[in-house]
C-alpha positions as CSV (number, residue, x, y, z in Angstrom):
1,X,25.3,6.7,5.6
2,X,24.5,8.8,2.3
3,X,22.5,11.8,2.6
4,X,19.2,10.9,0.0
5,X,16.6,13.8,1.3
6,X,17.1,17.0,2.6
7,X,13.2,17.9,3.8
8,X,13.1,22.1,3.5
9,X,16.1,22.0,6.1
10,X,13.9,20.2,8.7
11,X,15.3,16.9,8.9
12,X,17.2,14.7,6.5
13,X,16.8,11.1,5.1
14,X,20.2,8.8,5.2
15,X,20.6,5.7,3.5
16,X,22.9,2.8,3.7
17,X,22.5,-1.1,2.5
18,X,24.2,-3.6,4.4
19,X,26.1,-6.7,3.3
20,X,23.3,-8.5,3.0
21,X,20.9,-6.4,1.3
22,X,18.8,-5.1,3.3
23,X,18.2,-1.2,3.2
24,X,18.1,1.3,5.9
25,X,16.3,4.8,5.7
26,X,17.1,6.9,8.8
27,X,15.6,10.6,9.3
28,X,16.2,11.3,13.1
29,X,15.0,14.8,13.9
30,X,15.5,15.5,17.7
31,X,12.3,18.0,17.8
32,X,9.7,15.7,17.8
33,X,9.1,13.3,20.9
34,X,8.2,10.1,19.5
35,X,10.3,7.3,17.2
36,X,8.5,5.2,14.5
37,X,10.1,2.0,13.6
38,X,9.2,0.7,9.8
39,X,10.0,-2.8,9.1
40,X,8.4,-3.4,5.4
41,X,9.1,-6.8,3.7
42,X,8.5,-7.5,-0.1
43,X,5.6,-9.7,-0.1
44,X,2.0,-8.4,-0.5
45,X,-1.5,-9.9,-1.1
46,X,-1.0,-9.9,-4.6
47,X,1.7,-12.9,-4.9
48,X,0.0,-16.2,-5.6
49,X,3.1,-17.5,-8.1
50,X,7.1,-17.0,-7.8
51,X,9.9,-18.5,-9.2
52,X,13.3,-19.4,-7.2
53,X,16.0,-19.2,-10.1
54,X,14.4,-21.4,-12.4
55,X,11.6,-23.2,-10.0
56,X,8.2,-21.9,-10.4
57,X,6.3,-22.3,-7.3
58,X,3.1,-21.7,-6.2
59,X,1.8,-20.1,-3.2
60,X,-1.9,-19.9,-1.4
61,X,-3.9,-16.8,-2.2
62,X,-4.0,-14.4,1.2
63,X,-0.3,-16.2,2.6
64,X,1.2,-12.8,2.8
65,X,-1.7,-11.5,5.0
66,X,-1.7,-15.2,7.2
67,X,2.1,-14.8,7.7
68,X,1.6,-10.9,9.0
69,X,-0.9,-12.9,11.7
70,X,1.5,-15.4,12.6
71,X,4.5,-13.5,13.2
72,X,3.1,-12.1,16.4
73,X,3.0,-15.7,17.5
74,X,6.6,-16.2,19.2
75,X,8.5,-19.7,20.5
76,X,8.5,-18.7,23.9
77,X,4.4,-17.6,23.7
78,X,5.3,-14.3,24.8
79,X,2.9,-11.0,23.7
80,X,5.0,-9.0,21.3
81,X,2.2,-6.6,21.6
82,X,2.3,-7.2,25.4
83,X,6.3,-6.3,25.7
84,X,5.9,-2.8,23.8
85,X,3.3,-1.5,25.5
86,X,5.3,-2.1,28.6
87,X,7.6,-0.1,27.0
88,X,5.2,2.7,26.5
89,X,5.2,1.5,22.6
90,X,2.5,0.2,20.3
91,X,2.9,-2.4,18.0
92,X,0.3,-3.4,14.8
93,X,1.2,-4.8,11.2
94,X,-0.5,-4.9,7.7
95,X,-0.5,-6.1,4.6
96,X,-0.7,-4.3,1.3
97,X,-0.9,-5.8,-2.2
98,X,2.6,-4.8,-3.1
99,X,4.3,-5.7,0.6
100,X,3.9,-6.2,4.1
101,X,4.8,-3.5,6.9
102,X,5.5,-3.9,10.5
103,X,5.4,-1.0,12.9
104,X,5.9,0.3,16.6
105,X,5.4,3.9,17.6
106,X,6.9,4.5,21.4
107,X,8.5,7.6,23.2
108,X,11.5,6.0,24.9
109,X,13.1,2.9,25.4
110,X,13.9,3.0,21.5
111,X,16.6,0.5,22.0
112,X,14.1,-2.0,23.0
113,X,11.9,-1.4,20.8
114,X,13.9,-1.7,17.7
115,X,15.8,-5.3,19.3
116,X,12.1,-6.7,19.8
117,X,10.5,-5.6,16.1
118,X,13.6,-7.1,14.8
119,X,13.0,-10.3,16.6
120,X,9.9,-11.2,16.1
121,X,9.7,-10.4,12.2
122,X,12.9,-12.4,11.8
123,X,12.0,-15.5,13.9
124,X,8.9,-17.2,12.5
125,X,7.4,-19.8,14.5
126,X,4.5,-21.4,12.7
127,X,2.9,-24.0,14.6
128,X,0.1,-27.0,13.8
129,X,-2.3,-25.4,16.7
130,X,-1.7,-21.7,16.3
131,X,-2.4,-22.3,12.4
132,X,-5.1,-23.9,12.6
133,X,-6.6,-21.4,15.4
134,X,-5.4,-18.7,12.7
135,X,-7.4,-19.5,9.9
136,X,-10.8,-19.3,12.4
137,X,-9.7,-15.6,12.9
138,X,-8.7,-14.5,9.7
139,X,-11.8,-16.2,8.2
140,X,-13.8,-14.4,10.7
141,X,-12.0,-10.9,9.4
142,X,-12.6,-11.9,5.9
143,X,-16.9,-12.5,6.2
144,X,-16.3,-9.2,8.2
145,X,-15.4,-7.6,5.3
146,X,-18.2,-9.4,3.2
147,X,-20.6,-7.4,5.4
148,X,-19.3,-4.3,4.8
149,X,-20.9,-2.6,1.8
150,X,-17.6,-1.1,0.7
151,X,-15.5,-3.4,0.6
152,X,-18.2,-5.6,-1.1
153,X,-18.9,-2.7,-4.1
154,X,-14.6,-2.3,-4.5
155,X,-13.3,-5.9,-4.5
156,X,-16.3,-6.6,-6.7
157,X,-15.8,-4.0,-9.4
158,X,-11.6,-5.3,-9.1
159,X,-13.1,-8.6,-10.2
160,X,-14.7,-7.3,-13.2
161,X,-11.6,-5.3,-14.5
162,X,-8.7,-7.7,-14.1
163,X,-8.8,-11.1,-15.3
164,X,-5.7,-12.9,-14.4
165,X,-3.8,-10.9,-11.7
166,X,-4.1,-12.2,-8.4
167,X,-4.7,-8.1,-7.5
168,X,-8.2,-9.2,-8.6
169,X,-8.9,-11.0,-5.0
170,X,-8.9,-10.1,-1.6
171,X,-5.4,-9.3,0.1
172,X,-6.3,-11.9,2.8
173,X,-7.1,-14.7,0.4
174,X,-10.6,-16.6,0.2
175,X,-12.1,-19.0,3.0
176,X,-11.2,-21.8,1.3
177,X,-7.5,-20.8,0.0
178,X,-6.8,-20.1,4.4
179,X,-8.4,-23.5,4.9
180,X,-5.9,-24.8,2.6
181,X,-3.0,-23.5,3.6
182,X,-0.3,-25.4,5.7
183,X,2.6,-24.8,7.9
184,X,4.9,-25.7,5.1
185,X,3.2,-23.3,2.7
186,X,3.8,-20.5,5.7
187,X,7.7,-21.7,6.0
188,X,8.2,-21.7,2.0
189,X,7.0,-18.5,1.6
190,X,8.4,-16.7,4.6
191,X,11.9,-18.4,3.5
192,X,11.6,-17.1,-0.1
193,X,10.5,-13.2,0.6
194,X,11.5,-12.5,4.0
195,X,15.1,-12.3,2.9
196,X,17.4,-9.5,4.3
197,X,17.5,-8.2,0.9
198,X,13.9,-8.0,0.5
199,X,13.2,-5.9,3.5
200,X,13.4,-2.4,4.9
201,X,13.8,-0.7,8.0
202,X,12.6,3.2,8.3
203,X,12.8,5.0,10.9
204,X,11.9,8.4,11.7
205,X,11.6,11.0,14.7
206,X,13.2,11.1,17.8
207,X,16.3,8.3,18.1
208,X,20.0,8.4,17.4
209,X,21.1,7.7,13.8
210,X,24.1,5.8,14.9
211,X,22.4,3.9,17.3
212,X,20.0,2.5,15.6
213,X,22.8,1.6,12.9
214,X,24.7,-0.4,15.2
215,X,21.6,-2.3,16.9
216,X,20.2,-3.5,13.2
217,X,23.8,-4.1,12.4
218,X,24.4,-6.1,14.9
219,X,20.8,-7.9,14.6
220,X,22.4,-8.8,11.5
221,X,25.6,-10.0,12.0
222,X,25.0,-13.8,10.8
223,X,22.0,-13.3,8.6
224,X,22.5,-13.6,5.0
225,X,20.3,-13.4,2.1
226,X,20.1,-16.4,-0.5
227,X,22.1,-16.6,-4.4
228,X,18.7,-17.3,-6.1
229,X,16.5,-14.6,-6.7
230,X,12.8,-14.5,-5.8
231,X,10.6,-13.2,-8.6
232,X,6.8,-13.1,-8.2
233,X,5.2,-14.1,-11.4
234,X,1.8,-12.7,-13.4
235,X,0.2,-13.9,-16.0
236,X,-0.1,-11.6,-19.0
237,X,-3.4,-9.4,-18.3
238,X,-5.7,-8.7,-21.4
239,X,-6.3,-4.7,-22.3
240,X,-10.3,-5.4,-21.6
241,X,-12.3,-5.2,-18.8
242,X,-13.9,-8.4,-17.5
243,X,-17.5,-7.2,-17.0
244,X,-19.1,-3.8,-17.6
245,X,-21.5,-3.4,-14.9
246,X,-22.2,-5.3,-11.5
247,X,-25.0,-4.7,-8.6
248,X,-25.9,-6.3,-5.0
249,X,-28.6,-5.4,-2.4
250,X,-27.6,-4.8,0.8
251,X,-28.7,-2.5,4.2
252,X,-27.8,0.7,3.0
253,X,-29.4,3.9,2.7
254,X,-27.7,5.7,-0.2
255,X,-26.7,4.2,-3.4
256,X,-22.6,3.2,-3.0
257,X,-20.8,3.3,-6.3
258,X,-17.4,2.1,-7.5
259,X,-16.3,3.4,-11.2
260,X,-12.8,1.7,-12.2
261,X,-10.8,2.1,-15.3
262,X,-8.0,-0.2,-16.8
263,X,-6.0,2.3,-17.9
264,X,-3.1,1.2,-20.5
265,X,0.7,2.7,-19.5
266,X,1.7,5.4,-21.7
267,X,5.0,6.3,-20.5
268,X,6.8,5.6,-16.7
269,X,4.4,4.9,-13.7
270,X,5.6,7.8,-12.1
271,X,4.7,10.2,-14.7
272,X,1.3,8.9,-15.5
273,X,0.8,8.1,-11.9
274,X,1.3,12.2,-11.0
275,X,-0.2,13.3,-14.2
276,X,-3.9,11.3,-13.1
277,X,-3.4,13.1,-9.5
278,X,-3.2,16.3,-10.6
279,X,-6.0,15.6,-13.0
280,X,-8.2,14.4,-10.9
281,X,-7.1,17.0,-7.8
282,X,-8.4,19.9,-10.4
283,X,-11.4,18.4,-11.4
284,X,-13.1,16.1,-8.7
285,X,-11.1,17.8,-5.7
286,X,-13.8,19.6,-2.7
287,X,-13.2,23.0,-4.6
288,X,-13.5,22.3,-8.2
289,X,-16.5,23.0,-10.4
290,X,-17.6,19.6,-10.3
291,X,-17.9,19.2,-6.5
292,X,-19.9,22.6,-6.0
293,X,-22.0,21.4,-8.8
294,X,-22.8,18.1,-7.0
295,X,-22.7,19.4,-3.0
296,X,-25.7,17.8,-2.2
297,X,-25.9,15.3,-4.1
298,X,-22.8,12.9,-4.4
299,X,-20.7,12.6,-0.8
300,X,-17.3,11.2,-0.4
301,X,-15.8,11.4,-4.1
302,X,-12.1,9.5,-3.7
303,X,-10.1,8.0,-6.0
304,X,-7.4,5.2,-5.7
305,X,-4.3,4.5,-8.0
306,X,-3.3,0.6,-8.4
307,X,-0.5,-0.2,-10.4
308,X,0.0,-3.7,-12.2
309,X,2.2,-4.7,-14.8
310,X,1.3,-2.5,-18.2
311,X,-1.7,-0.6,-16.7
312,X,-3.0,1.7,-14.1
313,X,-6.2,0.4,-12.1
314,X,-8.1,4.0,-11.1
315,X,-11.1,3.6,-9.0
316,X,-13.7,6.3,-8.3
317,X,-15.5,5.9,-4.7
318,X,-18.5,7.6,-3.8
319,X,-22.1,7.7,-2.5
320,X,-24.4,9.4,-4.5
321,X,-28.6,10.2,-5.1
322,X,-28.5,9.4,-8.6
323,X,-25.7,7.4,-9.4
324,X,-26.2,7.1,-13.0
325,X,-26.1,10.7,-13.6
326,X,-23.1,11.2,-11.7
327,X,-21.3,8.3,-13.6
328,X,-21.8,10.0,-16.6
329,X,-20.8,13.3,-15.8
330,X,-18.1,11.7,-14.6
331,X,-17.4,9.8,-17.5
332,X,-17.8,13.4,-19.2
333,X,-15.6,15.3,-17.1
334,X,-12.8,12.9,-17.7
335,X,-12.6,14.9,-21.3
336,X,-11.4,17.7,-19.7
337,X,-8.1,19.8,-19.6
338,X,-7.6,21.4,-16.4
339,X,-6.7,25.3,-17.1
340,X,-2.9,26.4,-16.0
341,X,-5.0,28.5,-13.1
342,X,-6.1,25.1,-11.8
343,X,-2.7,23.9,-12.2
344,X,-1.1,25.9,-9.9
345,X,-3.4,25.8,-6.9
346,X,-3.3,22.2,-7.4
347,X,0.5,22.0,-7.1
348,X,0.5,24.8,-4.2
349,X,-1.8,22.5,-2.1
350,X,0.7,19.3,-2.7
351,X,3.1,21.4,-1.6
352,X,1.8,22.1,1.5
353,X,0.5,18.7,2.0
354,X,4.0,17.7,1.6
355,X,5.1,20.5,4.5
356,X,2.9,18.8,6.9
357,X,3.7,15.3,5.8
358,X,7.7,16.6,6.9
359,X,6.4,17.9,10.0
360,X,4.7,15.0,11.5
361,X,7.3,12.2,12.2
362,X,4.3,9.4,12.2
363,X,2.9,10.7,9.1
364,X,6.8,10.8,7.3
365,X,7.8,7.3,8.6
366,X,4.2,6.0,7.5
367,X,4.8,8.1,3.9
368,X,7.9,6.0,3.3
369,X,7.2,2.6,4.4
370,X,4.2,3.1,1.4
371,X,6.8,4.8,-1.0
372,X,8.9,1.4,-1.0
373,X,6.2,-1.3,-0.4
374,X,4.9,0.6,-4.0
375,X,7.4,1.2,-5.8
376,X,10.5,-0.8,-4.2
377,X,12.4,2.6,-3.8
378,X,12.4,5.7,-2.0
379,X,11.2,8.6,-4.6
380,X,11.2,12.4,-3.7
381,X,7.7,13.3,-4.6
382,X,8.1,16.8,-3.0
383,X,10.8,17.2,-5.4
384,X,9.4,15.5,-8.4
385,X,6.3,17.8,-8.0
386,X,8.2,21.1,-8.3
387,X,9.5,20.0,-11.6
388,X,6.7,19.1,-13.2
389,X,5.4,21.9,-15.7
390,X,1.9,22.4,-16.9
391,X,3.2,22.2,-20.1
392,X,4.0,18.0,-19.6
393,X,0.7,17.7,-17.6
394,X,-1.3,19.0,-21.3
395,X,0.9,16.3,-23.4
396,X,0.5,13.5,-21.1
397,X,-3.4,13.6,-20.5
398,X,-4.7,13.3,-23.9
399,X,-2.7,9.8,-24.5
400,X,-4.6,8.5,-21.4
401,X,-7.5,6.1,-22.5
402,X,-10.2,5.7,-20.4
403,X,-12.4,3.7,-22.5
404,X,-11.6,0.4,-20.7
405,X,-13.5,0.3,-17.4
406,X,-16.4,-1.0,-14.7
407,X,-19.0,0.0,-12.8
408,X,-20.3,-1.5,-9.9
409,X,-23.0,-0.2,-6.9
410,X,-24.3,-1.1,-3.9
411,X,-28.1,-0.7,-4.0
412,X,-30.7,-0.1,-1.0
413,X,-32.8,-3.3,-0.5
């Protein structure tokens, strides 16, 4: 296997891609006590249209998320979840809009563990009854959600910025898309993206490299991975924001807010992608100038980078007394040039966040599985980080419009 990451001579990440394309990302470290198995797949909540070679097809809005359901169903209606934590392992699964991950933490029997993850992902059993008995639950998940002011405020304010991308509805689909969809729909779709070659296994913490080579090599033996390529397609997305501004009533006490921006790309993802963290780490971070200003008045500041096709999605979270004022000087602050001093604590504090990531084997295998579902590859942000200068971080932010976004709050009854 070839040596990708060195983490500060703590542990190391190996790579190797078998025959039939699927990738392996090892980083044992014989310190810690648990393992964490990865098994991420390249279908997420935003696929609604692919083409095999040259066959378009199309696919039910939220099949990524009913798929992630029905795996945990097996042929011989055995408890995946059952079998691990007889093994002293826990089991869970979820959906993203860029991919799918699968995921058992345990402290021995790793063997096990890895043969049974591997089996279940890989052996989909989708049948009439279990289906149907699905789409009760995962409509029942999806009203949750409608309750919950949140989510409400965020998938709202997504509707009014993008206009074609099927990032613009709810990873798990709508009531009527689950009614819809079939058993064939579930079998068409699992064939087309849960290819070898479209997956990933990480695994990180306490287990033995080679072993856990062997036992996914083996797994593999007589499983191939199609000629045709899969390619999820997206209709061309205007530069413009749907809908300025959105409201709804509901049971809440303080005003909940959602500011998003449909930011066009100025240069690679990854760049812009770090330049908008930094940014946004000096100036709307606990410590900055903005924060102190607002301490008791505007809780729970976050922000959230989406990536699709030719722009960046950035929303802004928070709760605050008088949300109009605080979108505005938000609005105002996004004007700003963070000074090199700001810079540099900024940078010292991802360092240190990356430390810890390194030193917690859950938080590292978790870390990756993200890093490919986003981006389809494993990048060294800890690396990437040290390099970049203030010097990039001053021409980068002043190509970055903001003019395109969407506001959208939750209002007390």
């Amino acid at each position: 296997m070839k040596k990708i990451i060195t983490y500060d001579k703590v542990c190391s990440l190996y790579q190797e891609t078998l025959d039939n394309g699927i990738n392996l990302y090892l980083a044992p470290d014989k310190r810690r006590n648990a393992f964490n198995i990865y098994y991420t797949v390249d279908l997420g909540g935003a696929v609604d249209k692919y083409r095999i070679g040259k066959k378009d097809k199309k696919a039910p809005l939220g099949i990524a998320h009913f798929i992630e359901h029905q795996l945990f169903n097996t042929p011989d209606g055995e408890s995946v979840g059952q079998k691990l934590t007889d093994l002293g392992a826990v089991v869970n699964a979820y959906t993203a809009h860029k991919g799918t991950a699968y995921y058992v933490n345990g402290v021995k029997h790793f063997n096990q563990c890895l043969e049974i993850l591997l089996d279940f992902v890989n052996t989909p059993y989708f049948e009439e009854k279990s289906v149907e008995t699905e789409k009760d639950i995962i409509i029942k998940e999806l009203d949750l959600y409608r309750d919950d002011p949140h989510s409400v405020a965020f998938e709202s304010v997504i509707a009014n910025v993008i206009h074609n991308h099927p990032m613009r509805h709810s990873i798990g689909g709508t009531n009527e898309s689950v009614r819809n969809t079939t058993v064939d729909d579930l079998y068409n779709v699992y064939e087309a993206f849960y290819q070898p070659k479209y997956a990933n296994i990480v695994i990180t913490g306490n287990f033995d490299l080679e072993i856990a080579k062997e036992l996914t090599q083996s797994f593999f033996n007589n499983r191939t991975s199609q000629d045709l390529e899969v390619i999820p397609i997206f209709d061309k997305e205007p530069p413009e924001v749907v809908k300025r501004s959105g409201f709804k009533k509901m049971d809440v006490i303080t005003p909940k807010c959602e500011l998003t921006f449909k930011i066009p790309k100025v240069c690679n993802s990854l760049d812009m992608k770090a330049t908008l963290n930094i940014f946004f780490s000096a100036e709307f971070s606990s410590t900055s100038e903005f924060m102190e200003k607002y301490d008791a008045e505007i809780y729970g500041l976050n922000w959230m980078l989406l990536d699709i096709n030719d722009y960046l999605i950035v929303t802004f979270e928070y709760e605050s007394d008088d949300p109009i004022k605080t979108k505005k000087d938000i609005l105002k602050t996004l004007k700003n040039i963070p000074t090199e001093e700001a810079f540099d604590y900024i940078m010292k504090s991802f360092e240190a966040r990356f430390m810890t990531m390194i030193d917690n084997a859950n938080v590292l295998g978790e870390s990756l599985a993200m890093n490919l579902i986003d981006n389809k590859e494993i990048i060294d942000y800890a690396s990437y980080y040290k390099v970049f200068t203030y010097k990039k971080l001053c021409e980068l932010l002043p190509l970055i419009n903001f003019d395109e976004y969407s506001y959208f709050e939750i209002k007390p009854k």
